[in-house]
N, C-alpha and C positions, 0 to 999 in steps of 0.2 A: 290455194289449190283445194279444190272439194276432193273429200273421201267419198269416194262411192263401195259401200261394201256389195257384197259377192256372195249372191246364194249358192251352195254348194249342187242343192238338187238340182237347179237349172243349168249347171255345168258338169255335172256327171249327168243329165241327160242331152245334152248337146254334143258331149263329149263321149263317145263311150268307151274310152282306154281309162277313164280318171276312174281313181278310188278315192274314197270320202271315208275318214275314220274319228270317230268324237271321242273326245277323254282321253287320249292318250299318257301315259308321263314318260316326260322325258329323263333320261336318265345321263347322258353327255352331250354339251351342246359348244361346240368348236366352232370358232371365227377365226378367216385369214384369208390376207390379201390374194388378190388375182388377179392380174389384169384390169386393176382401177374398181375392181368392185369388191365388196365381201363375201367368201362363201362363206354359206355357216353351212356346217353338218352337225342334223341331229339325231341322235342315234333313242330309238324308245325303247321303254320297258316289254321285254319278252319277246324282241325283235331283235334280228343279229346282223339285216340288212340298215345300210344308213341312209338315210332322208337329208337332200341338201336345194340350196335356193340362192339365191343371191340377192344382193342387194346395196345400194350404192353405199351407205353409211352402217357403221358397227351398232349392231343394237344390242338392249340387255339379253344378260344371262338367261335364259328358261331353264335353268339347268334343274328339277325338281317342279315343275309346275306340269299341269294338264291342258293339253294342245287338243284342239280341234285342224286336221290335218286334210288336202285334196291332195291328191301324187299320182305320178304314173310309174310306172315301172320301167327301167332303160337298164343298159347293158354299158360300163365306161371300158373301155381298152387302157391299161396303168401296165405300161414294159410288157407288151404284149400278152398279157392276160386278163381275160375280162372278170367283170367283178359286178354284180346287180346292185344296182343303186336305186332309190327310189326322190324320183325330180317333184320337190314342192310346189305349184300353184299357188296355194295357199294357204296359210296356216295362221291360227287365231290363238289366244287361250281362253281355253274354255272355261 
């Protein structure tokens, strides 16, 4: 399988709900099953909203490292109250 990586610029201008954020640090990074895939949620430094993605297999910890981040902003319904989450596209370390 080829890696094709992903420019951010050309996807937050194709896109224009997407945010693009560089250097971030992560400060908690959560994995667990769902429906056959992994969510990770990760939550960054000076941010109180969490960042989550999925992905078939468990990857490493980023717990302490600097992410380069694309996301949109969504709204999840949890026992009938909503709660802002922010959905990864993509997410690198920087």
């Amino acid at each position: 399988m080829k890696y094709v990586k992903t420019d951010p610029d050309k996807l937050t201008n194709r896109h224009k709900q997407l945010v693009h954020s560089e250097k971030r640090k992560v400060i908690s990074h959560v994995q667990r099953k769902l429906d056959g895939w992994i969510l990770n949620t990760v939550m960054i430094e000076d941010c109180d909203i969490p960042f989550q993605y999925k992905r078939k297999k468990k990857y490493k910890n980023i717990k302490g490292q600097y992410v380069n981040l694309t996301y949109y902003p969504s709204v999840k319904s949890v026992a009938g109250m909503e709660f802002e989450v922010m959905n990864v596209v993509r997410i690198a370390i920087a």
